[in-house]
NUBA-974260 format. One record per residue (C-alpha): residue number from 1; chain; residue in one letter; z negated, x, y negated. Coordinates in nm, 3 decimals, padded with zeros to 5 digits. Layout:
<pts>
<pt><num>NUM</num><cadena>A</cadena><residuo>a</residuo><pz>Z</pz><px>X</px><py>Y</py></pt>
...
</pts>
This chain:
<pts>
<pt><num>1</num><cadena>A</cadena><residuo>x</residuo><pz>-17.178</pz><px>25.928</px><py>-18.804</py></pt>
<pt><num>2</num><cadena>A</cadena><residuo>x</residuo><pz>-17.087</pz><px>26.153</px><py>-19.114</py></pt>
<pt><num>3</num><cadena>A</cadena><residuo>x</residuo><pz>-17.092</pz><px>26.086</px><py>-19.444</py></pt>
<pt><num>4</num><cadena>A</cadena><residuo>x</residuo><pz>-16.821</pz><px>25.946</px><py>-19.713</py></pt>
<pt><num>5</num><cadena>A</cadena><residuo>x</residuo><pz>-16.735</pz><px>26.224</px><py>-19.952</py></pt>
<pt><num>6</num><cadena>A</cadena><residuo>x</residuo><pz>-16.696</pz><px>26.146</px><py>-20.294</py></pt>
<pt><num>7</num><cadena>A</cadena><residuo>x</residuo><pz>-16.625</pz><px>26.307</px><py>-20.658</py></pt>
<pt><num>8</num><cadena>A</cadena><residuo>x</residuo><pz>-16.874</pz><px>26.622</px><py>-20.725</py></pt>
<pt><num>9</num><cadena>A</cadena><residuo>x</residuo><pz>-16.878</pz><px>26.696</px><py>-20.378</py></pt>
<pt><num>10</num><cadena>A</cadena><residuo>x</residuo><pz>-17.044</pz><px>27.023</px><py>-20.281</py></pt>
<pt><num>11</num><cadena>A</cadena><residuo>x</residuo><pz>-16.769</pz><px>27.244</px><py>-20.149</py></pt>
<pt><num>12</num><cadena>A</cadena><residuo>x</residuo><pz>-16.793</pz><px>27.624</px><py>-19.972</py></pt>
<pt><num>13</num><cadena>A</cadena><residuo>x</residuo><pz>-16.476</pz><px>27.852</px><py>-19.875</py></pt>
<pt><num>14</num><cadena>A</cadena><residuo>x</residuo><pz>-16.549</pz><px>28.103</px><py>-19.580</py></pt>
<pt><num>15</num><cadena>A</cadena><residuo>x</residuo><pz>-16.419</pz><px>28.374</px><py>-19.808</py></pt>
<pt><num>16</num><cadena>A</cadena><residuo>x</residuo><pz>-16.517</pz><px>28.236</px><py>-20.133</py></pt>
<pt><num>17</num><cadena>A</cadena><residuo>x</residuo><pz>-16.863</pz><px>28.394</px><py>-20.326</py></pt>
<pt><num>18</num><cadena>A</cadena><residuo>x</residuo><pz>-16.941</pz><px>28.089</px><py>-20.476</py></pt>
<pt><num>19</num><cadena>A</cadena><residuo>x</residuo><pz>-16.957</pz><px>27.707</px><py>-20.438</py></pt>
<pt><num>20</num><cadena>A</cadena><residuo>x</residuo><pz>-16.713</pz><px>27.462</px><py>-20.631</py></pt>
<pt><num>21</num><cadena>A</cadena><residuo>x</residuo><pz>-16.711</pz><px>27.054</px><py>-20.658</py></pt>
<pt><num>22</num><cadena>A</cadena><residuo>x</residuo><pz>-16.444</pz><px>26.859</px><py>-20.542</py></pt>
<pt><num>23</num><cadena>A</cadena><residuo>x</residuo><pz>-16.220</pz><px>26.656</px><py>-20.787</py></pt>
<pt><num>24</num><cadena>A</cadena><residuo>x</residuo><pz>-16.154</pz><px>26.321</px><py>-20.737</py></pt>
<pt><num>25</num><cadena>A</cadena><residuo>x</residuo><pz>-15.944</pz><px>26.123</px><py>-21.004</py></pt>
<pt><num>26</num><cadena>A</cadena><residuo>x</residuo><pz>-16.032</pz><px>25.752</px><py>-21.047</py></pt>
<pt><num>27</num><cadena>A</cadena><residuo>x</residuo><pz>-15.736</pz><px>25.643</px><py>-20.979</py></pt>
<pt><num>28</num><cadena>A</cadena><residuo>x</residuo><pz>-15.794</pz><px>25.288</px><py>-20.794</py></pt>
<pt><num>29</num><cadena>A</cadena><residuo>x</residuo><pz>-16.054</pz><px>25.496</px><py>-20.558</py></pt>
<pt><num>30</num><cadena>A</cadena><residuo>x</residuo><pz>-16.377</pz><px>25.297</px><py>-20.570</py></pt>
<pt><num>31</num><cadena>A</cadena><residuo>x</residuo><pz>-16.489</pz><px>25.204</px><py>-20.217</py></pt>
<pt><num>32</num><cadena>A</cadena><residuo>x</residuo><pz>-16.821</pz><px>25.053</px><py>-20.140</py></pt>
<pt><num>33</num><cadena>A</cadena><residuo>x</residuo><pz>-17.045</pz><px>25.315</px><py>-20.380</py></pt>
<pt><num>34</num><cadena>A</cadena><residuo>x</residuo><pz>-17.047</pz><px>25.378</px><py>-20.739</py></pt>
<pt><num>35</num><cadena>A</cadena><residuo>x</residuo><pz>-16.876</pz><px>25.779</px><py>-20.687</py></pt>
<pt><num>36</num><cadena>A</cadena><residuo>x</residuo><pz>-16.493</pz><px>25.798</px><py>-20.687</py></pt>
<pt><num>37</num><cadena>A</cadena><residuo>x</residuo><pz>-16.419</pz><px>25.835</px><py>-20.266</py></pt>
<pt><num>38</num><cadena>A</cadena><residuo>x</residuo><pz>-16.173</pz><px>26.110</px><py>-20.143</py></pt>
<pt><num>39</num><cadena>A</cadena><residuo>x</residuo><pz>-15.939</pz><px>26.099</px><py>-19.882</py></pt>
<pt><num>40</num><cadena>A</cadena><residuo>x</residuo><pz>-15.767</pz><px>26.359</px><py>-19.697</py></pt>
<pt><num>41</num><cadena>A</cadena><residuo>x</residuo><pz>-15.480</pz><px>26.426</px><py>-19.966</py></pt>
<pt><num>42</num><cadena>A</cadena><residuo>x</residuo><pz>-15.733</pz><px>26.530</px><py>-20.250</py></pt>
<pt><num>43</num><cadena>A</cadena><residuo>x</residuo><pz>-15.632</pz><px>26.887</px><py>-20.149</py></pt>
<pt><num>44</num><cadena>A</cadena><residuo>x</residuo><pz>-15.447</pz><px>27.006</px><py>-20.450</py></pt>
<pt><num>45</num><cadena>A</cadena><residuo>x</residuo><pz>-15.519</pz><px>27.350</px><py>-20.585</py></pt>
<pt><num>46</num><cadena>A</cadena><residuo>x</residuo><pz>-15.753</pz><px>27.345</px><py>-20.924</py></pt>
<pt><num>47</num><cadena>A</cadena><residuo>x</residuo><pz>-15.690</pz><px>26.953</px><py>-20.977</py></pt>
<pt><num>48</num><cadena>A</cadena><residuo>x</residuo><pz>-15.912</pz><px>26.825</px><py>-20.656</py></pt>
<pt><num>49</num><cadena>A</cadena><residuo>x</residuo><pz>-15.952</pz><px>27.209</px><py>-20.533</py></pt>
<pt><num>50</num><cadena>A</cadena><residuo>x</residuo><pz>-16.167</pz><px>27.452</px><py>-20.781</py></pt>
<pt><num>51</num><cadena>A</cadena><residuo>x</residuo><pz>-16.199</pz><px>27.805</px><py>-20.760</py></pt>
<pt><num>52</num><cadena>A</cadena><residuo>x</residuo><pz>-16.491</pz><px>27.964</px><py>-20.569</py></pt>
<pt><num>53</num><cadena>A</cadena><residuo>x</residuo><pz>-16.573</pz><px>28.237</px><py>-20.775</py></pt>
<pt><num>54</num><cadena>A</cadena><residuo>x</residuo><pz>-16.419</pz><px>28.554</px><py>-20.664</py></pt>
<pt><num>55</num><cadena>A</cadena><residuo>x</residuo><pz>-16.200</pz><px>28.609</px><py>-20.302</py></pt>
<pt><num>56</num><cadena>A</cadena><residuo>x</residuo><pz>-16.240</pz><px>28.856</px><py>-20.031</py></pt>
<pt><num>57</num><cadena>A</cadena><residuo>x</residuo><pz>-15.976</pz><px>28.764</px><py>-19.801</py></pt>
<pt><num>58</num><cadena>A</cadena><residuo>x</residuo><pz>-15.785</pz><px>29.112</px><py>-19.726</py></pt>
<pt><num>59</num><cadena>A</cadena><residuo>x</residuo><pz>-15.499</pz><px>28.826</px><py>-19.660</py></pt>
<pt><num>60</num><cadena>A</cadena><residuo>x</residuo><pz>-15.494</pz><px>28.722</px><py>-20.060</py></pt>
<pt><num>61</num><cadena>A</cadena><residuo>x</residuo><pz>-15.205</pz><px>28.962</px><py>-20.209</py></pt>
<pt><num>62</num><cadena>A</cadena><residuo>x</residuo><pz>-15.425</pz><px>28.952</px><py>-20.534</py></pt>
<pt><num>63</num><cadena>A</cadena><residuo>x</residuo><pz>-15.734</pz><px>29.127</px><py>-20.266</py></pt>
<pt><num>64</num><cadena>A</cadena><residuo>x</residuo><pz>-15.437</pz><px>29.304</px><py>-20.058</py></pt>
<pt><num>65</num><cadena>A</cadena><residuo>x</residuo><pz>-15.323</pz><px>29.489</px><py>-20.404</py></pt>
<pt><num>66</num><cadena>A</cadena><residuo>x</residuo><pz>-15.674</pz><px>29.565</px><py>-20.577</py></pt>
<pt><num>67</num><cadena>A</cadena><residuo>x</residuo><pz>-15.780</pz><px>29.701</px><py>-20.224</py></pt>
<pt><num>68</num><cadena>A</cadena><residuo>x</residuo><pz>-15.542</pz><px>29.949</px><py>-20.165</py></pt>
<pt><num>69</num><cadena>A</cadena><residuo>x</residuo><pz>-15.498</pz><px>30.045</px><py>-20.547</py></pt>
<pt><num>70</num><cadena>A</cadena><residuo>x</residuo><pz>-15.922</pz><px>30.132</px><py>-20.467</py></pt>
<pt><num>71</num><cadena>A</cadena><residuo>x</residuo><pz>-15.839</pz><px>30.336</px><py>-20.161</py></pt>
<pt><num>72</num><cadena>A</cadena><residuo>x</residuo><pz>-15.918</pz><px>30.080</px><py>-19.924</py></pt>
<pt><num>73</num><cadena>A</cadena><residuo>x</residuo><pz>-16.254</pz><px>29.967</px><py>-20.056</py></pt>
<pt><num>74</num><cadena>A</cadena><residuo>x</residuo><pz>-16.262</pz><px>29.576</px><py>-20.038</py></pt>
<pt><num>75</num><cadena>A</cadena><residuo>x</residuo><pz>-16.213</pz><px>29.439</px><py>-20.398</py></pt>
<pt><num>76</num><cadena>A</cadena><residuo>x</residuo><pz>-16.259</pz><px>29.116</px><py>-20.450</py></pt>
<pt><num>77</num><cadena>A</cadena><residuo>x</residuo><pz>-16.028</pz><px>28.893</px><py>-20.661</py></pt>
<pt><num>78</num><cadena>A</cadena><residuo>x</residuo><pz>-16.090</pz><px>28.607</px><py>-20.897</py></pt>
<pt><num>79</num><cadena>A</cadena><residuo>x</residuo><pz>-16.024</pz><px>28.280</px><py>-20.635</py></pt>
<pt><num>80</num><cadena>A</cadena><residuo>x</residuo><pz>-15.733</pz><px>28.115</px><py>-20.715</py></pt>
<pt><num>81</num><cadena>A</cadena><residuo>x</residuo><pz>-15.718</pz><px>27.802</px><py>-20.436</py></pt>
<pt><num>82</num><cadena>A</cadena><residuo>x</residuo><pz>-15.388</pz><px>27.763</px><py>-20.205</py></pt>
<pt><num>83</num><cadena>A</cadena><residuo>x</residuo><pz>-15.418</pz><px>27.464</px><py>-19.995</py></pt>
<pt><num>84</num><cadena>A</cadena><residuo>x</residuo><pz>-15.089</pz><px>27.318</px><py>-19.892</py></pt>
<pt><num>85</num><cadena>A</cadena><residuo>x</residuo><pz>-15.192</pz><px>27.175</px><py>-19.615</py></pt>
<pt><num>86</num><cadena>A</cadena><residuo>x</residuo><pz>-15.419</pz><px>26.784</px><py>-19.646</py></pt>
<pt><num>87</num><cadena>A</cadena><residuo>x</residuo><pz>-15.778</pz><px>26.808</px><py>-19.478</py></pt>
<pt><num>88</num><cadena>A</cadena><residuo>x</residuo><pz>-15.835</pz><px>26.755</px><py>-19.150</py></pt>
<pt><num>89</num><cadena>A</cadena><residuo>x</residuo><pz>-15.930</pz><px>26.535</px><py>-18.940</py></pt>
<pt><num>90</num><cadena>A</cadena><residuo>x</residuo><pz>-16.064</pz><px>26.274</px><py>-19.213</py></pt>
<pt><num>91</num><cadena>A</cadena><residuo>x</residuo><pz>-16.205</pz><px>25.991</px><py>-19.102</py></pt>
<pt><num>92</num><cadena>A</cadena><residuo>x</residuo><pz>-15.858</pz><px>25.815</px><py>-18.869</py></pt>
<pt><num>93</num><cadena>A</cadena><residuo>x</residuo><pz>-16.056</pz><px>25.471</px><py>-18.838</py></pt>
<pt><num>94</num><cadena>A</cadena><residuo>x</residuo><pz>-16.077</pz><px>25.403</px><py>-19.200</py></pt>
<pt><num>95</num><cadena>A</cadena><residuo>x</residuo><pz>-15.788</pz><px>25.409</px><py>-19.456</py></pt>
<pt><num>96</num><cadena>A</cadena><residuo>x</residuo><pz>-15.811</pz><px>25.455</px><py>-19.813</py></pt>
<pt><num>97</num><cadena>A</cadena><residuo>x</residuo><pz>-15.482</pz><px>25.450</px><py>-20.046</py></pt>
<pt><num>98</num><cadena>A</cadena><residuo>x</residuo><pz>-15.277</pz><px>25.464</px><py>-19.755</py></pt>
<pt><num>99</num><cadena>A</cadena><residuo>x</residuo><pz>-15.452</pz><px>25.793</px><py>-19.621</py></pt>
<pt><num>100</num><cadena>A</cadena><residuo>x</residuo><pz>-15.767</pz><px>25.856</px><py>-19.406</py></pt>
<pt><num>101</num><cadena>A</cadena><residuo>x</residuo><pz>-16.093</pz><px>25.872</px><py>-19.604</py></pt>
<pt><num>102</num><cadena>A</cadena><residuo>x</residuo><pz>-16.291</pz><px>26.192</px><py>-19.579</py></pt>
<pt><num>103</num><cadena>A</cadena><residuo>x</residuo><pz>-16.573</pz><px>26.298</px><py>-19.450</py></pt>
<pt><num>104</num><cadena>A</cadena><residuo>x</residuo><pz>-16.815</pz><px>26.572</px><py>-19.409</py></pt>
<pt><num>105</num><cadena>A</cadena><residuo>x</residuo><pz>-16.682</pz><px>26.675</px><py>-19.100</py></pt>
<pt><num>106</num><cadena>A</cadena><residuo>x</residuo><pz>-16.322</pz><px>26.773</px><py>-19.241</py></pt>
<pt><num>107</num><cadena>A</cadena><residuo>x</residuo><pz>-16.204</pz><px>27.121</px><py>-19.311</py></pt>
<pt><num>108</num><cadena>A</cadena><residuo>x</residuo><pz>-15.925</pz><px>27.228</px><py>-19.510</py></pt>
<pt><num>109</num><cadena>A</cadena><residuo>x</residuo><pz>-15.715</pz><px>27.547</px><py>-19.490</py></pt>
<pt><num>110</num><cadena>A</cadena><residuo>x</residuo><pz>-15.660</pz><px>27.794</px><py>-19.748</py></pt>
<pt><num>111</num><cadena>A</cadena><residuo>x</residuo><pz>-15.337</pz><px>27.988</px><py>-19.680</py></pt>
<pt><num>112</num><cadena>A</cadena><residuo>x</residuo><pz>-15.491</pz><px>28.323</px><py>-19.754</py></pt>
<pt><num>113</num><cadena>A</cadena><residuo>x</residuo><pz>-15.692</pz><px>28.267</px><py>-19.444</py></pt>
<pt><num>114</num><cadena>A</cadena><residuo>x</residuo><pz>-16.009</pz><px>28.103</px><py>-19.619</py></pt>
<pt><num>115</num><cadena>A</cadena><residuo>x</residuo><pz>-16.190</pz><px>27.768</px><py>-19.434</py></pt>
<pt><num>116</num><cadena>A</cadena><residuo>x</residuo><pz>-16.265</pz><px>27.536</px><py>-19.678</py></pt>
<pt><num>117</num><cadena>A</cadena><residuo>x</residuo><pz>-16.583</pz><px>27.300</px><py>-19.590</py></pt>
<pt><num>118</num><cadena>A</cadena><residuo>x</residuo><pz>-16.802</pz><px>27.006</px><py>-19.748</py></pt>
<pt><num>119</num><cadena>A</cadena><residuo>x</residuo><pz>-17.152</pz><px>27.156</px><py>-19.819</py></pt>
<pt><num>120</num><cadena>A</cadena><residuo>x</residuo><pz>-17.313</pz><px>26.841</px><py>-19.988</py></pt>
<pt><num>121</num><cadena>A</cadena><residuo>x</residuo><pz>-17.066</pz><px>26.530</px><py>-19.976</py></pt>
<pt><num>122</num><cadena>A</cadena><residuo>x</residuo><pz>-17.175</pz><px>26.421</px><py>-20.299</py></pt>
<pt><num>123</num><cadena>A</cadena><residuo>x</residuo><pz>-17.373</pz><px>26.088</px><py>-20.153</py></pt>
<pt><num>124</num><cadena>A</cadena><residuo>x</residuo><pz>-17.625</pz><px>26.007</px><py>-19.906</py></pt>
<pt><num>125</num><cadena>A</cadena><residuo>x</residuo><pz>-17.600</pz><px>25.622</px><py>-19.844</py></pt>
<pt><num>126</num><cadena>A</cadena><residuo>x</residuo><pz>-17.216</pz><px>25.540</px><py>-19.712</py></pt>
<pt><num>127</num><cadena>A</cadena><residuo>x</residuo><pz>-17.144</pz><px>25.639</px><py>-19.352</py></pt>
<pt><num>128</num><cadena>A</cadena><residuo>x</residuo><pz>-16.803</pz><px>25.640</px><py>-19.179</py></pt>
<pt><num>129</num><cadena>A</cadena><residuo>x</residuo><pz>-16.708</pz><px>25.614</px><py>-18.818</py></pt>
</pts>
C-alpha cells in the first residue's frame, strides 16, 4: 500500500532542476498523524505548489522565448508552477474534506508539459489503500 502524504512533502517535476515541499494549510486537515494530510486539491501554484528551481520545458513560453532569443540553445527559466488540473489518482477509498486523500502514487500535471511526483511523502508510519 502507499503512503499518506502530508505537509513538507518531498516533491520532483520531470522538468524541474530542483526539489520543492508541498504546502499544506492546517485548515481542519489532521488525520490520524501529527503532519497536516493532503488531498488531491492541494494543487495550487506557489500556495501548495513551490517552484523547482529553474525550467527546461521547451513548452514554457518563459523557456520557448529565452531559447530562441539564444539561437536555439536550451535556456532554462526560473520555474514558475502551472497546475490547473487536481492530482491524480489520490487515494478513491479514503476521503478527506470531501476529496480523495493523497498518496505517493499520485502525479500531477504541469501545463508546460512537466510531471509532477512525490519523492519523500513527508511520513513513514500511515498507509492508505
Amino acid at each position: 500500500m502507499p503512503r499518506q502524504v502530508v505537509q513538507g512533502a518531498q516533491l520532483m517535476c520531470s522538468f524541474g532542476t530542483t526539489p520543492s515541499q508541498l504546502m499544506v494549510p492546517p485548515k481542519n486537515r489532521m488525520w490520524g498523524s501529527p503532519q497536516v494530510a493532503a488531498n488531491i486539491l492541494d494543487h495550487i501554484p506557489m500556495v501548495n505548489i513551490m517552484p523547482f528551481g529553474m525550467c527546461m520545458c521547451p513548452a514554457n513560453p518563459q523557456v520557448a522565448a529565452a531559447t530562441a532569443a539564444a539561437l536555439g540553445v536550451l535556456t532554462p527559466q526560473p520555474c514558475i508552477p502551472c497546475t490547473a488540473t487536481p492530482w491524480s489518482p489520490g487515494a478513491v477509498t479514503v476521503n478527506l474534506v470531501g476529496a480523495p486523500l493523497l498518496n505517493e502514487t499520485s502525479m500531477l500535471m504541469c501545463t508546460w508539459g512537466g510531471m509532477i511526483t512525490v519523492m519523500e511523502p513527508g511520513q513513514q508510519q500511515k498507509l492508505v489503500p
